[in-house]
C-alpha positions in Angstrom: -23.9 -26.0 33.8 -21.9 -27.5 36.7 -21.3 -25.1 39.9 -17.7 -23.7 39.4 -16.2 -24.3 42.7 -13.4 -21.5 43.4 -10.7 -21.3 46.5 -11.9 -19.1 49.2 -9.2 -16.1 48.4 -10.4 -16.2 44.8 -14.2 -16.3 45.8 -13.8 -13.5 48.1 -11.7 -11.5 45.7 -14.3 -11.9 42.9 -16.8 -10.8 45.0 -14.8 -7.9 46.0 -14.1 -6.8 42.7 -17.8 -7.1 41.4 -19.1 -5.2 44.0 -16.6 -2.6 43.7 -17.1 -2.3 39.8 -20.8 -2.3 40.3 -20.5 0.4 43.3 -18.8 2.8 40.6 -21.5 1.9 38.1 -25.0 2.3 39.7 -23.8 4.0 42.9 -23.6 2.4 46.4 -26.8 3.3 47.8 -28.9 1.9 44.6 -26.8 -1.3 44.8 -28.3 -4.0 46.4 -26.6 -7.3 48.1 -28.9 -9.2 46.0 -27.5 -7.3 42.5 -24.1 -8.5 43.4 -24.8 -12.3 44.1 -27.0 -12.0 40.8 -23.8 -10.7 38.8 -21.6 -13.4 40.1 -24.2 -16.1 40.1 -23.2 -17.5 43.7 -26.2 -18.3 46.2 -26.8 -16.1 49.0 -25.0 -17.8 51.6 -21.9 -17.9 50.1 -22.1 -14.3 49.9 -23.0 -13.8 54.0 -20.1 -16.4 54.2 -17.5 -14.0 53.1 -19.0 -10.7 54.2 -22.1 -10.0 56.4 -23.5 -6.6 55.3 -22.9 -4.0 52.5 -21.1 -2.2 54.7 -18.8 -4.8 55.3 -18.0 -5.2 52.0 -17.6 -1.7 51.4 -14.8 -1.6 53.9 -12.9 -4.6 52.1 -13.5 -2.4 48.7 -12.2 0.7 50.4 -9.2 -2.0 51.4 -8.8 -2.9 48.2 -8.0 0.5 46.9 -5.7 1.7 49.3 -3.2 -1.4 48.8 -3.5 -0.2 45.5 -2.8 3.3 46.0 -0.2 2.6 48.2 1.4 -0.1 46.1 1.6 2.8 43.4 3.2 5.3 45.4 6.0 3.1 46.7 6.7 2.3 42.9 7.1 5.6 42.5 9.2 6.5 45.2 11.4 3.2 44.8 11.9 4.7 40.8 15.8 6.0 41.3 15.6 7.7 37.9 13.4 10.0 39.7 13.9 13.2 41.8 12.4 14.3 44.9 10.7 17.0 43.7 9.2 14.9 40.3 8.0 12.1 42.5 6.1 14.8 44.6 4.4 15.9 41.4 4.1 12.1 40.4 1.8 11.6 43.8 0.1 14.9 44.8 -0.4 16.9 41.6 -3.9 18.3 41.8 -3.8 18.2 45.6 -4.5 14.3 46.0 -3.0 11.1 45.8 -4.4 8.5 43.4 -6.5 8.5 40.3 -10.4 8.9 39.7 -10.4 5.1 41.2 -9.7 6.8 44.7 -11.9 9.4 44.1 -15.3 7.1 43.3 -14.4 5.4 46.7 -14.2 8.4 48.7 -17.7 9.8 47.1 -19.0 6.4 48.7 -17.6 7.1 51.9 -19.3 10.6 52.3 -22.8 9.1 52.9 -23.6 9.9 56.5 -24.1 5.9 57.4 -20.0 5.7 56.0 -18.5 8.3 58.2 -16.9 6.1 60.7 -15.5 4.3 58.1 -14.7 7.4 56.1 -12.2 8.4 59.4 -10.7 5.1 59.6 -9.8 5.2 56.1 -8.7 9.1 56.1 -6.2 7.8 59.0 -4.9 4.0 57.6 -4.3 6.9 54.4 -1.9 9.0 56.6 -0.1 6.1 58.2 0.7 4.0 55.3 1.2 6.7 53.2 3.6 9.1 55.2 6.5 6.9 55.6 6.7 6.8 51.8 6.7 10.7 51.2 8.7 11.0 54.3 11.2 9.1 52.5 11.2 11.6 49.4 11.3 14.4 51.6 14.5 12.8 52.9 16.0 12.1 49.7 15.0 15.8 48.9 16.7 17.3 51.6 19.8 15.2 50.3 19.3 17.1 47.0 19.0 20.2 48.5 15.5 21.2 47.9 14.4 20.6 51.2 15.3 21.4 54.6 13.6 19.3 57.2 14.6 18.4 60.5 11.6 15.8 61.2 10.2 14.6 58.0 7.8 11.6 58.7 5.8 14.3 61.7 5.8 17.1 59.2 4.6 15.3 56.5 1.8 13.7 58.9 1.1 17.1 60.1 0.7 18.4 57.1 -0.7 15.4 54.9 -3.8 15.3 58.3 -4.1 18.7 57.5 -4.6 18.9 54.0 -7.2 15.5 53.8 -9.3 17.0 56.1 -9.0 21.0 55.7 -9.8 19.5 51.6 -12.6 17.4 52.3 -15.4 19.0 50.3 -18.0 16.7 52.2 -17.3 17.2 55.8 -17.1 21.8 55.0 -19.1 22.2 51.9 -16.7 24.3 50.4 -17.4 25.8 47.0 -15.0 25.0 44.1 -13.5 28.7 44.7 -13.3 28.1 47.9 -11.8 25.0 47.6 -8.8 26.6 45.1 -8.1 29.6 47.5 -7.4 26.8 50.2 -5.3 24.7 48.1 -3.4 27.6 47.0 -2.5 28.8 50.9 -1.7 24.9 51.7 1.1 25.3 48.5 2.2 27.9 50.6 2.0 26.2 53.6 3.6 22.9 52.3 7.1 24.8 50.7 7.4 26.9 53.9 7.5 23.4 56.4 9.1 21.9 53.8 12.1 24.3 53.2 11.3 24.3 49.4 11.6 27.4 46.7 8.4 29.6 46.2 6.8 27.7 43.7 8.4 24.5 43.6 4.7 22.8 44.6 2.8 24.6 42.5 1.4 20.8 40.8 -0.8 21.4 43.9 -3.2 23.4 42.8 -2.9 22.6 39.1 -5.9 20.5 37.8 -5.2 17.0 37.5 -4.5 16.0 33.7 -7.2 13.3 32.2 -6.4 11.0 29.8 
């Protein structure tokens, strides 16, 4: 068969997306450079072209699903049908923002050899992510269901808090553990928010699966 010959965008994407899809399936550690070139069928080099090391590409993964994530969370807090309080649920019910996706990359990230990654990504999360439920905090105090002076510095206060305090990784936490925290930061989140008792109790509620 002749060599399909792909733009560079598209050839680095590809190899993106197989190696994040085959991260998921086998696990980072037992996947091997070579088991993605095999699945794409490319030569070596034009894999160490694009990317020079697993880790490397594990970082453009990682990248990958944080446009995502935040690409979904401005959708939802562009949606004007929406109120402050349901886009709040729409993003942080079960504690966490985005979908088992997320969660698969941030198992990969706990592996000792990851960790300076793992804080680089925990911060690029509160940065992009901040502005965007600093607006709904914003829109909420318009509504009247908040009452915040500074919105963008208490959500990043409280949003740093919460990634890290929650981190199951870096603590060790057991799962009851884990609830009775999430239950004090519900507290924690409607008092520096200005909200009713109750009002974020989608925190610690278990996600739904479909």
């Amino acid at each position: 068969m002749p060599r399909i010959v792909k733009q560079p965008d598209e050839r680095r994407a590809e190899i993106v997306e197989t190696a994040d899809r085959l991260f998921r399936e086998v696990g980072y550690a037992k996947c091997s450079v070579e088991a993605i070139i095999r699945e794409i069928g490319v030569a070596k080099g034009t894999f160490y072209y694009y990317f020079k090391s697993k880790p490397e590409i594990l970082e453009a993964v990682v990248d990958r699903t944080l446009n995502k994530l935040v690409e979904a969370a401005e959708e939802v807090a562009q949606n004007p049908a929406l109120s402050a309080m349901e886009k709040m649920e729409a993003l942080l019910s079960g504690g966490q923002i985005g979908d088992g996706s997320a969660l698969d990359v941030a198992e990969m990230l706990h592996a000792p050899e990851n960790r300076e990654l793992h804080e680089l990504t925990n911060i690029q999360t509160v940065l992009r992510l901040s502005p965007l439920l600093a607006r709904i905090v914003e829109q909420g105090n318009a509504e009247g269901v908040c009452s915040v002076e500074r919105p963008l510095e208490t959500i990043q206060f409280l949003f740093t808090g919460a990634q890290f305090l929650t981190d199951t990784a870096v603590f060790g936490f057991t799962g009851d553990e884990l609830r009775i925290r999430r239950e004090v930061m519900q507290t924690i989140v409607e008092k520096a928010l200005g909200a009713p008792p109750g009002s974020f109790a989608f925190l610690t509620a278990p996600r739904a699966t479909t």
